[in-house]
C-alpha positions as CSV (number, residue, x, y, z in Angstrom):
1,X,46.5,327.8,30.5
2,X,47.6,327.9,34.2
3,X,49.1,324.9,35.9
4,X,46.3,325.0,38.7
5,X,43.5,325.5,36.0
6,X,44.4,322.5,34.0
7,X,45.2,320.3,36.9
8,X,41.5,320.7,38.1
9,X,40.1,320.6,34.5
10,X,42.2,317.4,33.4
11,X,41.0,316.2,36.8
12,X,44.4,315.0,38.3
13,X,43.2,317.0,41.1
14,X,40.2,317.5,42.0
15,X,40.3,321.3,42.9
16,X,41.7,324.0,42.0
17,X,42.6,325.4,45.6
18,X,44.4,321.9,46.3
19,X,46.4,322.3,42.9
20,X,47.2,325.6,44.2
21,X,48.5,324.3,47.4
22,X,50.3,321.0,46.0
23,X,52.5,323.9,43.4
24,X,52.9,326.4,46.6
25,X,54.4,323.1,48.4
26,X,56.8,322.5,45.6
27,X,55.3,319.4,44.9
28,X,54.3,319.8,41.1
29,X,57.4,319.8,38.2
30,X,56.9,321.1,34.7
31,X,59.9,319.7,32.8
32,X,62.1,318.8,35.7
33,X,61.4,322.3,36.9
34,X,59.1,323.6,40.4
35,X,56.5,324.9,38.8
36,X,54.2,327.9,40.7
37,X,50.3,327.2,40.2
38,X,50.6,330.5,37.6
39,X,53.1,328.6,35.2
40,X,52.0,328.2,31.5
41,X,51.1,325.2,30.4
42,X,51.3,323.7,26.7
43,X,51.1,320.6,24.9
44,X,53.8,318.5,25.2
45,X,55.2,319.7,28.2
46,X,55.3,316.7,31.3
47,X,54.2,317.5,34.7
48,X,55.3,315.5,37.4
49,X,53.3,315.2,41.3
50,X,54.3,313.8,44.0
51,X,51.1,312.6,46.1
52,X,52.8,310.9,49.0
53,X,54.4,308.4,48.3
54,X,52.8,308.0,45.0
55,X,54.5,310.0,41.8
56,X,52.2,310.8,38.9
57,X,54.0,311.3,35.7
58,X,51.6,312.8,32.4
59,X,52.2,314.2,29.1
60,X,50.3,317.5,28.3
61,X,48.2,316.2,25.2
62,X,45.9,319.0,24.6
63,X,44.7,321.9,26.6
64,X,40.5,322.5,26.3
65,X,38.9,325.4,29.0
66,X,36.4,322.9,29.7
67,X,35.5,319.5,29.3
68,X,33.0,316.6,30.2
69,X,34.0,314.1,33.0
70,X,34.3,311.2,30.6
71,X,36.8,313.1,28.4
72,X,39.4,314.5,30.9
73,X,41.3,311.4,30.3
74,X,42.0,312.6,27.0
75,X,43.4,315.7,27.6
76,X,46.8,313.6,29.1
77,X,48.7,310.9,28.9
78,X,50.8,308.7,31.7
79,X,54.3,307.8,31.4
């Protein structure tokens, strides 16, 4: 799945056009690496964003094309 999709559909952020913007910034890592919003994501991987002056750090846990509000949670974990 695409960085930008599963940011918006794990709800980290809450649309896909801002997820695009935040990876064209260079402020999303996959891995330790800048990731572009087209980069594949899997589980297991760890994506870092930096909102501000606020860094998120979460473990890919699984990867679903949609799911229910209540659930997003589930699709990572923070470290």
């Amino acid at each position: 799945m695409r960085l930008d999709k599963y940011l918006k559909v794990s709800r980290l952020i809450k649309r896909r056009t801002v997820a695009n913007e935040a990876c064209d910034a260079g402020r999303v890592m996959v891995n330790g690496k800048s990731a572009k919003a087209g980069t594949n994501i899997k589980p297991g991987d760890i994506i870092e964003i930096n909102f501000g002056t606020k860094p998120v750090k979460v473990e890919v846990v699984s990867i679903q094309e949609t799911v229910k509000k209540e659930e997003a949670s589930e699709l990572f974990r923070y470290l």
